[in-house]
C-alpha angles and dihedrals in degrees: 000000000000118000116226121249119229119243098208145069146159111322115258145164110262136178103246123182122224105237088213107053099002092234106161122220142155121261138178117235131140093225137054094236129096123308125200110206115148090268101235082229104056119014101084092055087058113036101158080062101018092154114077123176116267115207114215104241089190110104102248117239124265103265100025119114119215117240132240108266115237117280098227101220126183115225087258099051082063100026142045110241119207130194123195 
């Protein structure tokens, strides 16, 4: 039976690359997954969708499991919107 890996570990600051525009920046987060913070590069040019995916460039820990990235989901896709 396979025992399961953790997927965190202490918080740190990591280089983590914006999957829209590639700018690169620290941020502080305590896994080696995705993070959705507004990218200082990009978010202001897209502010119906200001947070992008940003990919840890750091090389994650023996031991360490990635986590899932975030489903993005509209209102509708969970609720049921009704109009009158």
């Amino acid at each position: 039976m396979e025992t399961k890996k953790p997927m965190t570990g202490p918080y740190s600051q990591k280089r983590y690359r914006c999957d829209r525009c590639g700018l690169e920046q620290t941020h502080g987060s305590n896994h080696w997954g995705e993070i959705y913070p507004a990218c200082r590069g990009c978010s202001g040019q897209n502010p119906l969708s200001p947070q992008a995916a940003m990919t840890c460039l750091e090389p994650m820990p023996e031991g360490y499991d990635r986590p899932m990235p975030w489903r993005m989901v509209k209102l509708g896709d969970i609720a049921e919107v009704k109009t009158r």
